[in-house]
Residue, then its C-alpha position, 0 to 999 in steps of 0.5 A: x119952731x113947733x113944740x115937739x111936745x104938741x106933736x107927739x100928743x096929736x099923734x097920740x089922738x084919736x084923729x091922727x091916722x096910723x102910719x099904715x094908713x097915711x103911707x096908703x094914701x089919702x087920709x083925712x088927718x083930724x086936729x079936733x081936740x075939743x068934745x063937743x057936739x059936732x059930726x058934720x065930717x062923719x056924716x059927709x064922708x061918702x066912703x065912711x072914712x071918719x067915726x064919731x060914734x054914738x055919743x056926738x062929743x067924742x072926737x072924730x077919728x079916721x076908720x080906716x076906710x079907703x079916702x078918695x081925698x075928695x075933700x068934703x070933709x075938709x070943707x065940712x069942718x065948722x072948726x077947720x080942724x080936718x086936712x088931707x094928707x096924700x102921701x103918694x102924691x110922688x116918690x119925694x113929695x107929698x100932698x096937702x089938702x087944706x081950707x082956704x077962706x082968704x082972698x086972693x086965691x093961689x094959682x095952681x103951679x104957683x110957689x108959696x112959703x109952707x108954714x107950721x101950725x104958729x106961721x113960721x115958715x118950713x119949706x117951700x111948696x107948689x100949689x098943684x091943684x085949687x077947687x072952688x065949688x058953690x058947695x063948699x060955701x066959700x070954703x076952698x081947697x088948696x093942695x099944696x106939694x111939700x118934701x115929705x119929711x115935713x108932713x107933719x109941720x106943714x098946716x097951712x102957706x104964705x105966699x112968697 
């Protein structure tokens, strides 16, 4: 299973969110581990929801500001290092929002396996919503519902 180790070190980065903020609501949570120069998800964001700051290599990290969890960050991420997290999505389950470049396309009410961040499978999950815009330049959106003990496994899915 995952290295608890790694774990606890994402946490510890700039990109993870506090608690607060991830017990709020929408928040991108950012993987990006590598500095260097790259701002796309700072300079998307319509609410500010992400700072790089003066010098273009310093990691992204999440402000603090209210996320609609409108995604464009997540497509905006040249590395797709950047999810979103919606911890409100229901009093037992949360939503994952995350890039999707594979065919075929999951189906919204569709069951999927979700998996860590080496494929091993966690749980199952729905997928609650699919966004495929021309904007996006074939990168999706798929949402998937998890048990909220897992939100800090779940990185991507396996169909069943």
């Amino acid at each position: 299973m995952f290295d608890n180790d790694y774990l606890k070190k994402l946490k510890k980065s700039a990109g993870w969110p506090s608690d607060k903020l991830i017990e709020r609501g929408p928040v991108p949570i950012i993987e990006c581990i590598e500095e260097i120069p790259c701002n796309p998800c700072e300079t998307v964001c319509p609410k500010n929801c992400i700072e790089i700051g003066n010098c273009i290599t310093d990691l992204p990290r999440p402000t603090g500001n209210e996320c609609t969890g409108c995604g464009k960050c997540v497509v905006a991420c040249p590395g797709l290092a950047i999810f979103l997290l919606d911890n409100k999505y229901s009093k037992d389950k949360a939503a994952i929002t995350i890039p999707y470049e594979l065919l075929p396309l999951p189906q919204k009410g569709e069951m999927v396996k979700a998996v860590d961040r080496q494929g091993n499978i966690v749980c199952d999950a729905k997928v609650i919503k699919v966004v495929s815009a021309k904007r996006n330049n074939k990168t999706n959106l798929v949402t998937i519902a998890v048990p909220k003990k897992f939100i800090d496994l779940v990185r991507f899915f396996k169909f069943i």
